[in-house]
N, C-alpha and C positions, 0 to 999 in steps of 0.2 A: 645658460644664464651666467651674467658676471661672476666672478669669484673675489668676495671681499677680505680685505686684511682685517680680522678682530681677532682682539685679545685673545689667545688661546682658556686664558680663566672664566670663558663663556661656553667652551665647547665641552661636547662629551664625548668620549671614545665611544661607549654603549649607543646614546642616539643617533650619533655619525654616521657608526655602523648601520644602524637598522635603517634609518634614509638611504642613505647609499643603496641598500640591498633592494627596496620595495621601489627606489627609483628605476633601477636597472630594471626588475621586471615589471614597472608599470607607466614605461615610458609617457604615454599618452593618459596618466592620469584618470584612470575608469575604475580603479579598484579600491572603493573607500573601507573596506573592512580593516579593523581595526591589526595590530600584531601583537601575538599572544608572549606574554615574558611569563613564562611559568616556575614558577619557583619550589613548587609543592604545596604548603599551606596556603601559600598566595599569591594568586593568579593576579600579576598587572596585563592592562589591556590598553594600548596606546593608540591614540586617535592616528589617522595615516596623516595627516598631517596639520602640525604645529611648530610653534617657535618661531624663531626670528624670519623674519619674511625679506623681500631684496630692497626695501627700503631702510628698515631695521638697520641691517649690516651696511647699508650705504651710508647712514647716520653716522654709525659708530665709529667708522673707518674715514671718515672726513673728524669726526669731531677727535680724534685720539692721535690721529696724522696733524692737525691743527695745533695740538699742544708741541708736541714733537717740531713741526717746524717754526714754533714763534716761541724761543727760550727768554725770560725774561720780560716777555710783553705782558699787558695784561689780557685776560680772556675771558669774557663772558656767554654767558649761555642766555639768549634771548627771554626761554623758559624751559621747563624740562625737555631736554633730547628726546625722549621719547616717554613712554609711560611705564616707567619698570624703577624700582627705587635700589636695585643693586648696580645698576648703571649708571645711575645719576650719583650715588655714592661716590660712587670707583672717581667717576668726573669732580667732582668735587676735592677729591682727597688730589689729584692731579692738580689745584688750584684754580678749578673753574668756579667763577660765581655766576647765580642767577639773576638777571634784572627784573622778569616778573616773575608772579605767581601762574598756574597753572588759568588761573582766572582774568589774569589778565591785570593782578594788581601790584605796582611798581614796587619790589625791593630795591632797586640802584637807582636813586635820581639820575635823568638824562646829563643833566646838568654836570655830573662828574666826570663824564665821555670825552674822551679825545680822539683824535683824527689816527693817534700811535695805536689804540687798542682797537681789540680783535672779538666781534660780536657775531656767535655761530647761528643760525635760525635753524630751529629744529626743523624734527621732521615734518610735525603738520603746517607747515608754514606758519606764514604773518600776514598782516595788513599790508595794503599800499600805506597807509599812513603811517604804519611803524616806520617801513623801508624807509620813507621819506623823512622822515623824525630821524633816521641814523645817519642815512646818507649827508643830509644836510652837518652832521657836525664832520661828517669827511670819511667816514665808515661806509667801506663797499661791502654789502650785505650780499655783493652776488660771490664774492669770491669766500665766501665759507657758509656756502645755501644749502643745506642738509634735504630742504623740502622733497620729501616720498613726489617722487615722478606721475606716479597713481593718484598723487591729488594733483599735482599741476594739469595731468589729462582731466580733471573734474572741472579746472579751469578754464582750459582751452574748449573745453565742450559746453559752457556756458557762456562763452565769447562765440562759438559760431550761432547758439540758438540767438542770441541776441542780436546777432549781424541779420538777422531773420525777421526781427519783429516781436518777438515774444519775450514776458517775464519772467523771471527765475523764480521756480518756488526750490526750497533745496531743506529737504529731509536729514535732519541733523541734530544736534544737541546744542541749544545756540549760547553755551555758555564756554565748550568744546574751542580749543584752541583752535583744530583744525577748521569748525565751523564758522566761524569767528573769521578767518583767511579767507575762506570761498566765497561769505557773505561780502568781503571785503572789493575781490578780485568781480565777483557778477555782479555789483553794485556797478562798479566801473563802466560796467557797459548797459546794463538795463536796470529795472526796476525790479527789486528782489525782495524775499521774505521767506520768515524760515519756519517752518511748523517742525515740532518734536516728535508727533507722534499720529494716529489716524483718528483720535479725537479732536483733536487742533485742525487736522486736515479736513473734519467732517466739520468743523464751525468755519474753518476761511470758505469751505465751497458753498456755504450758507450769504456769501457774500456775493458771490460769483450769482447765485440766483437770486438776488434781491429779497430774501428770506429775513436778512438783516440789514437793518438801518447802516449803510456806510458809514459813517459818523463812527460807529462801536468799532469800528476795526481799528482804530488810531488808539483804541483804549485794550482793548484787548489783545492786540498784536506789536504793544508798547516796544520801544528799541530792539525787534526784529523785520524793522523792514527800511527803504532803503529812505533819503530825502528825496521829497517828493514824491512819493508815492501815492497816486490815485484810483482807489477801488474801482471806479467808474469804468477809468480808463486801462489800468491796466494787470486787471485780473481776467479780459476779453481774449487772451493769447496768451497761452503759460505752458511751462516745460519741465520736469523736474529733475533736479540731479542732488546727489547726496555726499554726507560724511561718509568717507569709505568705509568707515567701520562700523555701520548701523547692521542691523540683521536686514538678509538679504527678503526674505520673503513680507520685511514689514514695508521695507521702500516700494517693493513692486505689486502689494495691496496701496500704498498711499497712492502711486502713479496709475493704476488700473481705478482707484476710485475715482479721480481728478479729471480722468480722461471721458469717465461715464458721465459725469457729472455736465463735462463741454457737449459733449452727445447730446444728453437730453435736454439744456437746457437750450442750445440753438439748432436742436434739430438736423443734425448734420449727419450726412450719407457716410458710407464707409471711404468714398472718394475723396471725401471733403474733411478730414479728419483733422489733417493737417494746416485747416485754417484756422484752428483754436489750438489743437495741441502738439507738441514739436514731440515728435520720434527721439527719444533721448539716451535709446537703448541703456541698459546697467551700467552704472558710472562705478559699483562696487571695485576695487582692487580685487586682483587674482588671488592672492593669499586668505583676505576676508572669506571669498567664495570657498576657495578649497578650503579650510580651518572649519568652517561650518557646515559645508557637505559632511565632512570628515568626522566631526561629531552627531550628524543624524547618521551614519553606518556606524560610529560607536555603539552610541544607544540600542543599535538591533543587538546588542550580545547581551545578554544574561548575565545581570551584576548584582551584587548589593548596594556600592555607593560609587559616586563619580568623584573626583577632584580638578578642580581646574587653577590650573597655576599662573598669577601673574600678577601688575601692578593693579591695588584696587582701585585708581581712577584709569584705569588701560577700557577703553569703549569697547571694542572688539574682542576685550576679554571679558567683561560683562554680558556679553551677549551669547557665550560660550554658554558660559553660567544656567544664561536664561533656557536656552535648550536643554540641557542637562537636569535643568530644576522641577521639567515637564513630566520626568520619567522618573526620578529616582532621586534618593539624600544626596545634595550636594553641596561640599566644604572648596569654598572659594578661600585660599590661600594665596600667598605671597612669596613665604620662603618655607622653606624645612623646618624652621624652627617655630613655626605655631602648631605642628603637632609637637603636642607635650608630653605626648606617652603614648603607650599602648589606649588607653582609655580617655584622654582627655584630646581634646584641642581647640585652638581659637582661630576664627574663619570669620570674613566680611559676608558681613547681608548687604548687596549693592542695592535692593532697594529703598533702605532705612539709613544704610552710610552705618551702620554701627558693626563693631566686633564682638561675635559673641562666642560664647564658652558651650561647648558642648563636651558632655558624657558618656562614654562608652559608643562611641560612632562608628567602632568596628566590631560589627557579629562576631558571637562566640560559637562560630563553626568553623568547618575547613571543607574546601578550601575557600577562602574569604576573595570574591572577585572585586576589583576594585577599575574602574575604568579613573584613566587618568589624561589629558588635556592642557593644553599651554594657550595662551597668548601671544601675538606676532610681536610684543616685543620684550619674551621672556626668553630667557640664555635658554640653553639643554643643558647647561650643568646643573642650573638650580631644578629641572626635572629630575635630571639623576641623583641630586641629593634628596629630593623627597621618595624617589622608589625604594633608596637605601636607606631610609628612614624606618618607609613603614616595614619592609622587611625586614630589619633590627625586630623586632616583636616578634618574631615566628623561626623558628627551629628547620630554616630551608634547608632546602638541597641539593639547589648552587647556588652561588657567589654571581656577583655582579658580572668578574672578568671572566667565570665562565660560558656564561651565556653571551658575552661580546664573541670571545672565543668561539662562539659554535657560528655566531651572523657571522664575523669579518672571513 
């Protein structure tokens, strides 16, 4: 795989190392047990794989090469690079502004755009209508296109189902930048609609069997679906493709529901399967996959508490979270510096959106196991500032560089 130019202030010599070493002996990717960093009093346990994934680094390295070669122009950032708020900083302090919110809501009037400045599209994409909206003041949006490849494939595989006949349902977060793009991009070609979750899923297939009045879909599936869109006609042939960063086993319950649902209600042989519902195989990105295998063979270790580190609106790190929350206390964090001590710290609850305080979150035993977990678009350095945090509290029995030492 490519080898990207980023900031060396992202990388860690300790992570580097232990990738490096678990890549080499697990070429073909079969070995999700986690690796043990033992310290003495406390045992860190790192998932096999996290951090910055090839879109990430593809990001960063277009958008930091883009400052570098345009001195003096102006540069905007579409909306955040990616989801991680110590890179968006970093970019920021570099002179980058943002035109929107993560929502989608204007900071820069278009209106102050010229044809001279430099507008980068993050990673999870944009609209056709954005493109079009920049292009037209004279801004070639291809030539600083950050878009993760991984979703342009979620693209391209919703332009063949549609060359086919059938409509997009796309499993997603439809507020989600990224989602927001795909719904953009499948519109284009067919008729689309986006459900969040497998209760949404379980009311549109309510629609598909006439269970519910057509009419109510226009009210309950309000600005997720595309113009023109007719129940009637075009929830009879459907296919589904997703947010890459949605948990993989929920997209492939919502597409195994969808598909039963085509089954029973037109009767269709297992020959015939394919005349309601398109084969859309996992549209997930590789790193989604592997990040999330990687933390269900965390969880087989024997822990006290998990931490997963990374931007709190980061999707794919939320859903870290969510496996981690099944098994065991876990403190979703950002940086090092929400643990505030031995005893204290502050951590996002992603289902409430709130920060909260917690007290004495580390047992008073030894050895204290601790499983720890990133986000694909969280550095390794700010991992490795948080394991040398929490072993700041304990009386170890080596040092960080000696256990880099013992990997490299």
């Amino acid at each position: 795989m490519k080898k990207f130019n980023v900031p060396n202030i992202y990388r860690s010599g300790l992570i580097s190392a232990i990738k490096s070493k678990r890549k080499l002996a697990d070429k073909l990717k079969k070995d999700f047990t986690p690796t043990l960093l033992d310290f003495g009093p406390v045992q860190i346990f790192l998932a096999r794989h996290f951090g910055f994934c090839y879109g990430v680094e593809n990001a960063i390295e277009i958008a930091f090469r883009t400052i570098d070669e345009n001195p003096g122009k102006r540069i905007f950032l579409l909306s955040e690079m990616i989801h991680n708020p110590q890179v968006n900083a970093d970019l920021v302090k570099r002179g980058v502004r943002f035109l929107q919110d993560t929502k989608g809501n204007p900071l820069v009037d278009y209106s102050e755009l010229t044809a001279d400045d430099v507008v980068i599209i993050p990673a999870f994409g944009t609209t056709l209508s954005i493109e079009a909206k920049l292009n037209a003041i004279g801004i070639t949006t291809e030539k600083y296109n950050t878009t993760c490849p991984f979703v342009e494939k979620v693209w391209n595989r919703s332009e063949q189902i549609a060359q086919k006949g059938y409509s997009i349902v796309v499993h997603g977060k439809p507020s989600h930048e990224e989602t927001r793009a795909t719904f953009s991009h499948s519109a284009a070609n067919t008729h689309t609609v986006v459900v969040n979750d497998m209760q949404e899923t379980i009311e549109l297939s309510k629609y598909i069997t006439g269970e519910k009045p057509a009419a109510d879909f226009y009210t309950e599936f309000k600005g997720r679906y595309s113009e023109g869109f007719s129940v009637e006609r075009d929830l009879q042939r459907i296919g589904v493709v997703n947010q890459t960063t949605m948990l993989a086993s929920d997209t492939q319950a919502i597409s195994d529901y969808l598909k039963e649902v085509m089954i029973n209600h037109y009767k269709l042989t297992p020959d015939h399967i394919d005349e309601r519902f398109a084969d859309t195989r996992d549209t997930l990105c590789y790193a989604t996959n592997d990040n999330q295998t990687a933390v269900q063979g965390l969880l087989e270790t024997e822990a006290d508490l998990a931490m997963v580190v990374g931007g709190y609106n980061s999707s794919n790190t939320s859903h870290l979270v969510e496996l981690c929350e099944e098994r065991l206390p876990t403190f979703y964090i950002d940086s090092p510096d929400k643990i505030l001590s031995e005893t204290e710290i502050l951590h996002h609850n992603f289902h409430t959106k709130q920060e909260l305080h917690t007290v004495n979150y580390l047992p008073s035993k030894e050895p204290v196991r601790i499983l720890i977990t990133s986000g694909a678009s969280c550095p390794d350095a700010v991992v490795e500032a948080v394991i040398r945090k929490l072993i700041s509290f304990y009386n170890v029995n080596k040092t960080v560089e000696e256990i880099e030492n013992t990997i490299s």
